[in-house]
N, C-alpha and C positions, 0 to 999 in steps of 0.2 A: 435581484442582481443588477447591478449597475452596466448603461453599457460597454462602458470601459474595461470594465471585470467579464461581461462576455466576450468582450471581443478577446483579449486577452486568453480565455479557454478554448475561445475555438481556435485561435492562431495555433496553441497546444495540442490540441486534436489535429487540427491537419498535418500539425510538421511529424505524428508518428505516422498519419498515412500517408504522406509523401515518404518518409526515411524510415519504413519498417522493415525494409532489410536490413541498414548500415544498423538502426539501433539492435538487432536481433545478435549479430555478429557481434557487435561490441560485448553483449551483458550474455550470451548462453550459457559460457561458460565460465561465467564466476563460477568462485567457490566460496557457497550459501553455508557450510559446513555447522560452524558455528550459530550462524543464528538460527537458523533449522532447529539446532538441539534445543538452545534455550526455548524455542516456542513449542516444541513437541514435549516436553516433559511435562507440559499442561495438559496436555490431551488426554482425553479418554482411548481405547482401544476400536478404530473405528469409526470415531468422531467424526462430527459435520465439521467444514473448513471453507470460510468464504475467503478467496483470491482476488482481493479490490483492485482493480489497475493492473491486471497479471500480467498483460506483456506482450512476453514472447510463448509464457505459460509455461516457463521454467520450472517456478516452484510450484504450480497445479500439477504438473505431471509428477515430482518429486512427492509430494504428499500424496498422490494416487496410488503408487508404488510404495508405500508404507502400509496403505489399506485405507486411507482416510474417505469419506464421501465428500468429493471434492464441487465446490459452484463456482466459478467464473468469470468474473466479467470485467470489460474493458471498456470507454468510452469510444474510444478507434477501432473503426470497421475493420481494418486493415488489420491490425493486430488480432482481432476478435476471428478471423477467418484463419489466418497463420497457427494462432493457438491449437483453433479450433483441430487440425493436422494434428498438432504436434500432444497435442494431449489426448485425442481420440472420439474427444466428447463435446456439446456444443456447448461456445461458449457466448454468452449476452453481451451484447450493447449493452452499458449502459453507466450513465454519468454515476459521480457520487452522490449531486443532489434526488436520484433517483431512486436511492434506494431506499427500501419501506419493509425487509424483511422486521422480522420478530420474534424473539425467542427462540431462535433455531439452531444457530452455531457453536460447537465448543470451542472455534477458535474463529478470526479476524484475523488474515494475511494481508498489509499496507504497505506493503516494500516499495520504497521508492518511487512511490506513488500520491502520496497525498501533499508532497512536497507543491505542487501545480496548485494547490489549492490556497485563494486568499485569505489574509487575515480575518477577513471579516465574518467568512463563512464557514473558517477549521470547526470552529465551536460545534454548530450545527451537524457538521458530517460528522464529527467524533462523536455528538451522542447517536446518530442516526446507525453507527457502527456498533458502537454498546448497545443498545436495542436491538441487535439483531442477535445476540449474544444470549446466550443462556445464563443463567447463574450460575458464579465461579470461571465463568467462558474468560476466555483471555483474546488480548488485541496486539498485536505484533505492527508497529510504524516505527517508518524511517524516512531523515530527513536528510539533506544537506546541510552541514555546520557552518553558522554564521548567524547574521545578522540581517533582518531586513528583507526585501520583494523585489525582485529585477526581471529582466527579460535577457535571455541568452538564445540566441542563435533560433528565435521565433517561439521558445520557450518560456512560458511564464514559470517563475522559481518565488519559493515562500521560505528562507532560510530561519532555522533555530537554532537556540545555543542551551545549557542546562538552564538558564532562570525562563527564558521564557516558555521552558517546555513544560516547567513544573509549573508556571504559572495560569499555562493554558490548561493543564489537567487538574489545577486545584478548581477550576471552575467546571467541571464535567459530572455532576451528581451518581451517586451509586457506583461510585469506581473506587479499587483503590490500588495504588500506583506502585510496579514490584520489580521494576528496574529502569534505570536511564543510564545508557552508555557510552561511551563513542567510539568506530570502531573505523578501519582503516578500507579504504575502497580495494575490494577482491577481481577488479573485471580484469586487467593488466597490470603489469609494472609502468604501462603510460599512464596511467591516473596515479593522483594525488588528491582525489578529495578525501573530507573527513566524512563521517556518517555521525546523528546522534540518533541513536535507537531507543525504543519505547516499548513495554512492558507493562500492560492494564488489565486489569482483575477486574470484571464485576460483579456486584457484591448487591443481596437482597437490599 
């Protein structure tokens, strides 16, 4: 990783430990409704379910309450402590480039989380995400719609649109690809972002 691409991540990590309340408040109370469903009807009954980026631990405690066996983890300490409350259970530190599970999961929860991550390196986390995946296991990401890499408010943003999302997933080996959507931001009627969401299958 380049330094500019670290610096760039950690400015992202701290601004959720500096602003892990303001962001908790803003996103608790979406309503996940819908994409909940579409990724649960993959599931097995009781299914493994990794929460990449979880947050505030919204949707860990949501799929808890389902029955699922839920894992955790956040890059932000801060966040990672907060969850850790609000879901019951502990939850990891720990970046994307960290992770090295394997054949574990029926599902991969990425909401709104892998958005932070640069061009250069989505490649690599998304198969490191499929690999942790079972066969037939499914992968749930969400991005912001648009074009292009910028910096907001100490935030680094990696924005998609449909060609490049399919283009980045045509390059992803042993997948195969079972929805791309775009859906409307649920936190308040103050937002106006778009979302494109993502639906991946892997496959022997």
């Amino acid at each position: 990783m380049e330094i500019s691409q670290m610096k760039s991540e950690n400015d992202t990590i701290r601004y959720y430990d500096e602003h892990a309340c303001e962001f908790i408040e803003s996103s608790i109370n979406a309503d996940m409704t819908v994409l909940y469903d579409k990724f649960i009807r993959y599931l097995p009954v009781e299914g493994n379910v990794l929460d990449v980026g979880c947050g505030s631990g919204r949707d860990s405690l949501f799929f808890k309450k389902c029955g699922y066996n839920v894992t955790a983890v956040d890059a932000s300490i801060e966040m990672c402590q907060r969850a850790t409350v609000l879901i019951g259970q502990s939850v990891q530190q720990m970046k994307f480039e960290d992770i090295s599970f394997e054949n574990h999961y029926d599902g991969v929860w990425a909401c709104a989380s892998l958005l932070h991550v640069d061009k250069t390196s989505i490649k690599d986390i998304l198969e490191r995400l499929v690999k942790s995946l079972v066969p037939n296991g499914v992968l749930y990401a969400s991005w912001k719609y648009g074009i292009g890499e910028r910096v907001d408010g100490n935030r680094f943003y990696c924005d998609y649109n449909e060609k490049n999302i399919r283009q980045l997933v045509d390059g992803i080996k042993q997948t195969q690809l079972l929805e791309i959507w775009i859906s409307k931001d649920t936190r308040s009627a103050d937002y106006n972002t778009k979302w494109i969401n993502l639906l991946l299958k892997r496959i022997e």
